[in-house]
C-alpha positions as CSV (number, residue, x, y, z in Angstrom):
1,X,0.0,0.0,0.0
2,X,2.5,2.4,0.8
3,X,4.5,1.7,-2.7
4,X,1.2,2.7,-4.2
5,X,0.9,6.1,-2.0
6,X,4.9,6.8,-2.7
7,X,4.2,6.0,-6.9
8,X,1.2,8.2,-6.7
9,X,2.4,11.0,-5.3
10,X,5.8,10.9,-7.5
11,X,3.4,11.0,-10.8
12,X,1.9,13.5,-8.8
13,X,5.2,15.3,-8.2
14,X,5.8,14.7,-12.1
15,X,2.9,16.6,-13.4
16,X,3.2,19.4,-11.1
17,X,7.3,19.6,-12.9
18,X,6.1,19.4,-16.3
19,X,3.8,22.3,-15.3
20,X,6.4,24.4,-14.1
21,X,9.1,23.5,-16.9
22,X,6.3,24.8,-19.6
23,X,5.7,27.7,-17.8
24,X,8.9,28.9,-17.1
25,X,11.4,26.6,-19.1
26,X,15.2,26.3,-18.5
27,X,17.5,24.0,-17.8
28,X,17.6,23.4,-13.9
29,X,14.0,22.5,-14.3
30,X,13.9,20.7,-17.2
31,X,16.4,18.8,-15.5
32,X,14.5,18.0,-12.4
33,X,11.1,17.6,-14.5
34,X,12.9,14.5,-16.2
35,X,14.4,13.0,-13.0
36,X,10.6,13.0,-11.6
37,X,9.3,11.3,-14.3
38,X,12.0,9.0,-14.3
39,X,11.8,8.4,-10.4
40,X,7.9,8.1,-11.2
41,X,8.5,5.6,-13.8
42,X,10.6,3.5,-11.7
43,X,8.4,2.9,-8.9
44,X,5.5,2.4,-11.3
45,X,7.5,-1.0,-12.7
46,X,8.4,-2.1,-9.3
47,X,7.6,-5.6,-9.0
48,X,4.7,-4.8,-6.2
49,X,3.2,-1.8,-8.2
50,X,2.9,-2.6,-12.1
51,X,6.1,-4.5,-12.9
52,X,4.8,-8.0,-13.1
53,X,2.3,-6.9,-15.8
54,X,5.0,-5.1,-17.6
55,X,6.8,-8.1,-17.8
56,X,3.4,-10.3,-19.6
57,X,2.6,-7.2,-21.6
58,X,6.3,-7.5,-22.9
59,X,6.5,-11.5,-22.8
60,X,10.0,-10.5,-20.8
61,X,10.6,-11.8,-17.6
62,X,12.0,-9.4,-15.4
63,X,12.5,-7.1,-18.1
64,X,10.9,-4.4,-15.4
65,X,13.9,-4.9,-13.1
66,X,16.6,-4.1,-16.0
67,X,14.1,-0.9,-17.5
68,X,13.3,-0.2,-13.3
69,X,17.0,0.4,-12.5
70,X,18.1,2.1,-15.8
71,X,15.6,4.7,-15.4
72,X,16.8,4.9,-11.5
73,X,20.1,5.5,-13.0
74,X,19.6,8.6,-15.4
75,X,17.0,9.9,-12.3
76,X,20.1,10.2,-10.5
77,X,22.1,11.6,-12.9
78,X,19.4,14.8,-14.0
79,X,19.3,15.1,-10.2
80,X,22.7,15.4,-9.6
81,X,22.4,17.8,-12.5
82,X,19.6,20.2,-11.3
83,X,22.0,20.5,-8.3
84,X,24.8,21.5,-9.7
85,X,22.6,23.7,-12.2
86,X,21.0,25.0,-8.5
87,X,24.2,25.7,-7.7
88,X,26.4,27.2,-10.3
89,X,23.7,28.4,-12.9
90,X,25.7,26.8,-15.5
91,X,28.0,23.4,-16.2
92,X,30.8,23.8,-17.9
93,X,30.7,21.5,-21.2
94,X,33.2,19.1,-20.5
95,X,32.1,18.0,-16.7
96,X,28.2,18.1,-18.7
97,X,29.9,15.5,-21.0
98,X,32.1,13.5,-18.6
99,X,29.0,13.1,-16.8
100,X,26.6,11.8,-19.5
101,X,29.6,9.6,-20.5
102,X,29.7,8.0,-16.8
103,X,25.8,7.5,-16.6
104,X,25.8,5.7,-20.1
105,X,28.5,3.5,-19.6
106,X,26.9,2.4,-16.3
107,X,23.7,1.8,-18.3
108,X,25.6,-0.2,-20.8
109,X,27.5,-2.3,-18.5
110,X,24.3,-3.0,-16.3
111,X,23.0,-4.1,-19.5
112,X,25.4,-6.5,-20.4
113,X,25.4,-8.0,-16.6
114,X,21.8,-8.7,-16.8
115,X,22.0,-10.4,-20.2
116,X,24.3,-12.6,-18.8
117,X,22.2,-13.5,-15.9
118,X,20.3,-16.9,-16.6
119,X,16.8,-15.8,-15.7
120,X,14.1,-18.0,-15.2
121,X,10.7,-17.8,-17.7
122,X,9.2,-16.0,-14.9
123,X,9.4,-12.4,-13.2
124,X,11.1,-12.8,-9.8
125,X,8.7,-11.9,-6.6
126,X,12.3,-10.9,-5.1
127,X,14.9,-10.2,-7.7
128,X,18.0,-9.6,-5.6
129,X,16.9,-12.9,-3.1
130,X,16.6,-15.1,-6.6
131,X,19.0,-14.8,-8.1
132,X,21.6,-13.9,-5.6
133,X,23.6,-17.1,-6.1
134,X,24.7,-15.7,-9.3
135,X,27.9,-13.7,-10.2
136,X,26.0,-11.6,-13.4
137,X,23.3,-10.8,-11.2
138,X,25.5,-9.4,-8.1
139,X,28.1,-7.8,-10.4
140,X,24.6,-5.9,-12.4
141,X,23.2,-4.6,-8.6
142,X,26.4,-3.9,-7.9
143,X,27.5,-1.2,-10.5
144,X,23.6,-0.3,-10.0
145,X,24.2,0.5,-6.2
146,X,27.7,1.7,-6.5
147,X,26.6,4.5,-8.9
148,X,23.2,5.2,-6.9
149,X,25.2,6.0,-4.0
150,X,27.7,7.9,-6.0
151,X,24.7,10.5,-7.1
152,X,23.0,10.0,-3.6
153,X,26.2,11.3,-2.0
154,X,26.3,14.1,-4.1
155,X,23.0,14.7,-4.5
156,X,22.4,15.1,-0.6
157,X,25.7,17.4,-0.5
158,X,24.3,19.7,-2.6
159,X,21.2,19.5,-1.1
160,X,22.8,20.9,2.1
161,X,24.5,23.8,0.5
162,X,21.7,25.0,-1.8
163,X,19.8,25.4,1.4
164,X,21.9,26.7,2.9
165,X,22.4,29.6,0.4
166,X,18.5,29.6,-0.1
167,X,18.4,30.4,4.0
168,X,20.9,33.1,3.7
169,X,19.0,34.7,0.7
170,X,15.6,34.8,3.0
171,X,17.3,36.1,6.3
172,X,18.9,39.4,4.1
173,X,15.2,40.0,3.1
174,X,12.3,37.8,3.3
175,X,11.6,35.8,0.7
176,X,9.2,33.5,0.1
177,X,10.8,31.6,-2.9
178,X,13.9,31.4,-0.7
179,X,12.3,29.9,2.1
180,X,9.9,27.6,0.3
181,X,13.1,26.2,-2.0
182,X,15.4,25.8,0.9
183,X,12.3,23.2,2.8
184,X,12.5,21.5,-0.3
185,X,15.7,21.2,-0.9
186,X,16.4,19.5,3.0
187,X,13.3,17.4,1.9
188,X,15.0,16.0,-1.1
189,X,18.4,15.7,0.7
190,X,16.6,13.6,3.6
191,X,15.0,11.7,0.5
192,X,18.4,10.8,-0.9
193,X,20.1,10.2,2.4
194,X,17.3,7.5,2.7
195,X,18.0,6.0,-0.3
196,X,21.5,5.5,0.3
197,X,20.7,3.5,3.1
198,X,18.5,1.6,0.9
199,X,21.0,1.3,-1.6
200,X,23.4,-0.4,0.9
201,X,21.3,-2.2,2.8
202,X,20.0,-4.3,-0.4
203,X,23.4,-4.7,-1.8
204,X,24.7,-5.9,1.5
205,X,21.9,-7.9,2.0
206,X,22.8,-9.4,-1.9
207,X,26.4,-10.3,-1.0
208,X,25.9,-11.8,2.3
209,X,23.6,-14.4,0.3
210,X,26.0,-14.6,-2.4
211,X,28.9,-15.7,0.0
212,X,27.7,-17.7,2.6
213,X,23.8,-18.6,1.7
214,X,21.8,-17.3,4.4
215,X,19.2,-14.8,3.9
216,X,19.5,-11.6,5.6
217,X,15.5,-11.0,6.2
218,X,16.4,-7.6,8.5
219,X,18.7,-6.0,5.4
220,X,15.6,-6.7,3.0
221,X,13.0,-5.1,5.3
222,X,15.6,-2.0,5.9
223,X,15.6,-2.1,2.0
224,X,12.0,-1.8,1.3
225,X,11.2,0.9,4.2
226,X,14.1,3.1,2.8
227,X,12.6,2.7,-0.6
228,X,9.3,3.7,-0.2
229,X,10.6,6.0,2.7
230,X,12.6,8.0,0.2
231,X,9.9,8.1,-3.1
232,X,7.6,9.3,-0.3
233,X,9.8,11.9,0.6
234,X,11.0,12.9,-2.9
235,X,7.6,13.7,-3.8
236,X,7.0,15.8,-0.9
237,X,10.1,18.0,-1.0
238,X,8.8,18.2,-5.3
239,X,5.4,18.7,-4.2
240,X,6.3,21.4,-1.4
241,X,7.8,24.2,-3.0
242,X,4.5,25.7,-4.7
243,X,2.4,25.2,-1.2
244,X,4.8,26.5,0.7
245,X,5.7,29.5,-1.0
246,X,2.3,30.4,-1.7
247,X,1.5,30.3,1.5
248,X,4.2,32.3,3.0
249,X,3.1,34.7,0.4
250,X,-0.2,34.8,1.9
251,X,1.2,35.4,5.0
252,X,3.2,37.9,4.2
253,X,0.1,39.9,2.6
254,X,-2.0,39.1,5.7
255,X,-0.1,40.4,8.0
256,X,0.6,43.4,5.9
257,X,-2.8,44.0,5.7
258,X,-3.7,43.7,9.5
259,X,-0.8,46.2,10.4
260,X,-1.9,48.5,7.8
261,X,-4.7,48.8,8.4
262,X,-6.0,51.3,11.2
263,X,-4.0,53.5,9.5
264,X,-5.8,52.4,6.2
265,X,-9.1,52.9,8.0
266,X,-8.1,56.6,9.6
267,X,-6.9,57.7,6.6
268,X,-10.1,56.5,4.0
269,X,-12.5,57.4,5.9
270,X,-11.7,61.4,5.7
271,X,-10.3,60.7,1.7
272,X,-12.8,58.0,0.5
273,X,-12.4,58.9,-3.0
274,X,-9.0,57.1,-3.1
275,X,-10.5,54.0,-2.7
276,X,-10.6,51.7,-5.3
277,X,-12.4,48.3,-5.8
278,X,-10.8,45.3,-5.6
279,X,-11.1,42.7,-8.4
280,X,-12.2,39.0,-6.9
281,X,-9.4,36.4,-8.0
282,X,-9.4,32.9,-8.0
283,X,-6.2,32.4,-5.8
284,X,-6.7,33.7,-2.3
285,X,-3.1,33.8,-2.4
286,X,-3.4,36.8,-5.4
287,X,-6.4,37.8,-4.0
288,X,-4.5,38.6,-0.5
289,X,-1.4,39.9,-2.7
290,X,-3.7,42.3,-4.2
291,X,-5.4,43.6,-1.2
292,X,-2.1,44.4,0.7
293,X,-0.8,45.9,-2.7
294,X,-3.8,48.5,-2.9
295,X,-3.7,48.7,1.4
296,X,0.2,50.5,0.4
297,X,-1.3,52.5,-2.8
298,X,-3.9,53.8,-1.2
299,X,-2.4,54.9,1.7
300,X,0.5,56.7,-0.1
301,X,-2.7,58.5,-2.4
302,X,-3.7,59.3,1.1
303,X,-0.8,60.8,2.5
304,X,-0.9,63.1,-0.7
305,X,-4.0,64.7,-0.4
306,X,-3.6,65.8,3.4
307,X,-1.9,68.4,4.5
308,X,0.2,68.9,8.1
309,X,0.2,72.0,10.0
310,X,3.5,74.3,9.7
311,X,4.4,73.6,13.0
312,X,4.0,70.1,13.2
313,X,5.5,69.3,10.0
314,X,8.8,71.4,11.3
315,X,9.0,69.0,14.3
316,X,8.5,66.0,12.2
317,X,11.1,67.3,9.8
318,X,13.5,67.4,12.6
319,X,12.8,64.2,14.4
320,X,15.3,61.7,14.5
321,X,12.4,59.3,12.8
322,X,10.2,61.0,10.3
323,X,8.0,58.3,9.5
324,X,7.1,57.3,13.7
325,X,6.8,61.2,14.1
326,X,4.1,61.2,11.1
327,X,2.2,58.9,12.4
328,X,2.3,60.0,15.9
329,X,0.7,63.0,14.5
330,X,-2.2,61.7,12.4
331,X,-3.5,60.6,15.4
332,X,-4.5,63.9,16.4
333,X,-6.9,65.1,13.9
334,X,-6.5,68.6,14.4
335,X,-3.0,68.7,13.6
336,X,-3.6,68.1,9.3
337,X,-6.2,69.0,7.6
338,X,-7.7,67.7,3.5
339,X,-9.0,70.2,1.8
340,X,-7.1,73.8,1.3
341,X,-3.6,75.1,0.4
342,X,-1.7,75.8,3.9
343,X,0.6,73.3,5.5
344,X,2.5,70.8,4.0
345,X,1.6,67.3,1.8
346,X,2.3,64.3,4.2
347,X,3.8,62.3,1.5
348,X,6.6,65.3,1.4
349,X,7.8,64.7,4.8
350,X,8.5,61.1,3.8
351,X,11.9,60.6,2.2
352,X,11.6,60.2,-1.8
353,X,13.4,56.6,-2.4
354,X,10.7,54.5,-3.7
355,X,12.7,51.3,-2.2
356,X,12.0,52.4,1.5
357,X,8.5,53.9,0.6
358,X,6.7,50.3,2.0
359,X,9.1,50.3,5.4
360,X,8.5,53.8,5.8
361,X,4.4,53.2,5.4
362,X,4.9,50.7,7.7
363,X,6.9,52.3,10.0
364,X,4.1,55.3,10.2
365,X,1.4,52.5,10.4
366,X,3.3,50.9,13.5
367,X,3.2,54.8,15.2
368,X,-0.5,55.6,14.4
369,X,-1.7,52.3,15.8
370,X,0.5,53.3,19.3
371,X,2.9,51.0,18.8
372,X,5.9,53.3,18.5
């Protein structure tokens, strides 16, 4: 059951990539899009999922187990190549090349194992615990694993450092992309650290059989719990990113709506006109995005159409803090007025750099609500 749940959610996982790579196409996620599928493919012919019936579609038994670990093999490799894309931005040509060469020359010699394994006219309930006893079938898993954990190393390294760069990027400013990629990537790095174990648990598991017989039950039940433990979490840290940033984005908008908005409030209710409607969306993420965006527009139209008195707006120009001073001062209603030509615009006591026009808003919103 839980093979099925893992296989779902990697097609799952798949569709939401193929999505993304159509929407916004390049080569990180084209990359990762066909590692998905792969990864998806591969649990899909696993011999409790849809492998046996591969096998009698194909009249070739345990044909699924050679196709199941080749595609396992270049799911690794586009992996290990969204990280370093991740990472870098760019691969230089001749590492892109040295690595294609190494993934198709394990392919090829994992071919040429398993054709010389003697296989039976039917598909194997347990592959590596049938045929175990046989050199081919040992030396095939073995270049199999040994790669795996070659790209699961890596994979799992990079993992780390992308977020821990992603981490950085979001503590300089918040950032919802940042944050959502970094959870991923530490879900994907978990994912591969699982399969490792996996990886050397089942190969383990295929030597000690191989050399002295017995059957190592506790090395095959490791084997299949890291398995489905790691497609489980592959899919999720796939899966995550979009959730999780759209709903730190929401968040974000949320909350910048509730601190705006007594300000908001004070400031429509004696200049209404600046008030605009606000177009119903389908994504209540957009939808809140939207809101906090004309909350900050509307404000600022605000701020532009009242006017301080002289000798407030001095001692606001000479505060150490403009913006708290500001808002201190639109509490008291009798201290600006909207209509006429004396005192000064609001927005002019502001500084002008459009970059710190949202902090300083905020920072006048924090003051009229008597927080400053």
């Amino acid at each position: 059951m839980a093979m099925y749940v893992g296989t779902i959610l990697l097609w799952l996982a798949a569709v939401s990539r193929v999505v993304a790579s159509i929407k916004r196409p390049d080569a990180a996620r084209i990359s990762m899009t066909v590692a998905t599928i792969c990864i998806a493919i591969c649990f899909s012919l696993a011999t409790t999922v849809g492998g046996a019936r591969f096998d009698d579609l194909l009249n070739w038994s345990n044909g699924a187990e050679l196709v199941q670990h080749l595609f396992f093999a270049v799911a690794t490799f586009a992996t290990l190549r969204f990280m370093f894309l991740l990472r870098v931005g760019s691969m230089q040509r001749r590492a892109a090349m040295l690595q294609g060469v190494v993934c198709v020359t394990v392919c090829l010699t994992m071919t040429a194992f398993f054709a010389a394994i003697p296989l039976a006219d039917h598909t194997a309930e347990n592959f590596a615990a049938e045929y175990a006893g046989n050199l081919a079938a040992v030396g095939y898993r073995g270049i199999f694993y040994g790669y795996l954990v070659y790209c699961l190393i890596g994979i799992a390294i990079l993992c780390r450092r992308n977020a821990l760069t992603a981490v950085i990027h979001s503590r300089s400013g918040f950032d919802p992309e940042s944050v959502a990629t970094a959870i991923s990537l530490s879900v994907i790095g978990f994912s591969a650290v699982t399969a490792t174990v996996a990886a050397v648990a089942g190969f383990t598991s295929m030597i000690v059989r191989y050399s002295t017989g017995d059957v190592a039950t506790w090395l095959g039940t490791i084997n299949s719990v890291a398995v489905t433990a790691a497609a489980i979490l592959a899919a999720a840290g796939v899966l995550a990113t979009n959730p999780v940033e759209g709903l730190l984005r929401w968040r974000r908008a949320h909350r910048t709506c509730a601190h705006l908005d007594a300000l908001w409030a004070g400031l429509t209710s004696v200049v209404p006109d600046v008030v605009l409607p606000v177009p119903t969306t389908r994504s209540p993420v957009s939808q809140a995005e939207l809101a906090s965006t004309r909350r900050r527009i509307e404000i600022a139209d605000a701020l532009h159409r009242i006017r301080i008195n002289g000798s407030d707006a001095a001692a606001i120009r000479h505060s150490s803090d403009p913006s708290s001073a500001l808002g201190r001062t639109l509490r008291d209603p009798s201290t600006w007025v909207v209509t006429g030509s004396g005192g000064v615009i609001a927005a002019e006591l502001l500084h002008a750099e459009p970059d710190s026009e949202l902090q300083q808003i905020w920072s006048v919103a924090t003051a009229y609500g008597g927080n400053s």
